[in-house]
C-alpha positions in Angstrom: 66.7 88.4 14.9 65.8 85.6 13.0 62.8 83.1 14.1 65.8 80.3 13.9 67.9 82.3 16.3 65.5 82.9 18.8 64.1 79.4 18.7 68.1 78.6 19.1 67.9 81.0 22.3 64.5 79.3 23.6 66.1 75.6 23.3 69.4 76.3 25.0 67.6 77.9 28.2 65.5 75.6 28.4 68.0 72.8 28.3 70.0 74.8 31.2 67.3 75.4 33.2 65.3 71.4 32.8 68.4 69.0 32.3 66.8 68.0 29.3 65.7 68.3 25.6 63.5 70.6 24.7 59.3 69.2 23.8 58.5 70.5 20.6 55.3 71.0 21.7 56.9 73.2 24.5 58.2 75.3 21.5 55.0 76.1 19.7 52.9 76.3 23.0 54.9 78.0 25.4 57.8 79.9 23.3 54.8 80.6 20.7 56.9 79.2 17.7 55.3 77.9 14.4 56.0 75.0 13.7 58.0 76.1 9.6 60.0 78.4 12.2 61.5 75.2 13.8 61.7 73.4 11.1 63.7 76.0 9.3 66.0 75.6 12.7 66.5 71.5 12.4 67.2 72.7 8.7 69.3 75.0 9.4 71.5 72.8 12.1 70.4 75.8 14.5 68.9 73.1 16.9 69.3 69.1 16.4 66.8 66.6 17.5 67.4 63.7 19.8 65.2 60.3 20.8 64.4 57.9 23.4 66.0 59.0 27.0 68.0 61.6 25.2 64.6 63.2 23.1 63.5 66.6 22.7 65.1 69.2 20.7 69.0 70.8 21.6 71.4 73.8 20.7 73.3 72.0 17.5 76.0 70.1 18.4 75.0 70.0 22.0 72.9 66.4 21.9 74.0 64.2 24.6 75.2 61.1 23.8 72.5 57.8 23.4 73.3 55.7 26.7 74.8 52.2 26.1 72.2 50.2 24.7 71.2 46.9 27.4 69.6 43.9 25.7 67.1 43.4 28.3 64.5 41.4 27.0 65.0 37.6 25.2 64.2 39.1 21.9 66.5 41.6 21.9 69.6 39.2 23.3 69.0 36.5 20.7 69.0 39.0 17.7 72.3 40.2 19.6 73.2 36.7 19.4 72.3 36.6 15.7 74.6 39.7 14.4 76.8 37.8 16.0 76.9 35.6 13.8 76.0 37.0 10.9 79.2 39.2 11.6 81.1 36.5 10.7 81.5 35.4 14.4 80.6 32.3 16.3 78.4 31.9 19.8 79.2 29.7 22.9 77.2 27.1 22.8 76.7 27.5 26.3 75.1 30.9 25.9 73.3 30.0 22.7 71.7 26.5 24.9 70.9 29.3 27.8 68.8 32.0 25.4 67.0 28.2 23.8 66.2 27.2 27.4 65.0 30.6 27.9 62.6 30.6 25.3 61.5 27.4 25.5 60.6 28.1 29.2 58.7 31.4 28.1 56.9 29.3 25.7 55.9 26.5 27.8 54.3 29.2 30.3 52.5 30.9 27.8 51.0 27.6 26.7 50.5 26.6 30.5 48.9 30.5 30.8 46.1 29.6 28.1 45.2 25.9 29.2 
């Protein structure tokens, strides 16, 4: 059997038995895999890599799905806010006033923080 095939094998019981992708590290150190063998598997589409709360290493074809993304953190809602925009739409200038306020607020205790 090829090294692909069995590293195939490894990943998929491992992914039944933990709910969850396969370490790489778990590959080479436990399943005793080198580390050409799984690459010649991700080359191969025999397994498919995945990131983030979905990471670790699954039978091809068999990587869940990335989870909705949440814009959690100021940053990350006013760049939302942004491709807005540059999408060709427009922003309520309600919200757009709120993620200002925000920021200005986050500034002022930052300054307040280092006085």
């Amino acid at each position: 059997m090829s090294k692909a095939l069995e590293i195939s094998k490894f990943v998929r019981n491992y992914v039944r038995e933990n709910g969850r992708g396969c370490p790489k590290g778990v590959l080479q150190h436990v399943g005793g895999f080198k580390a050409k063998d799984i690459a010649l598997a991700l080359d191969t589409n025999m397994i498919e890599s995945g990131r983030g709360s979905e990471g670790g290493l699954f039978p091809f074809g068999e990587k869940p799905a990335p989870k909705d993304r949440v814009a959690v953190t100021l940053k990350s809602r006013m760049v939302d806010a942004l491709r807005i925009v540059a999408d060709g739409g427009t922003l309520d200038a309600d919200f757009a006033r709120a993620l200002v306020n925000e920021y200005e607020s986050e500034l002022e205790k930052r300054r307040d923080a280092q006085a």
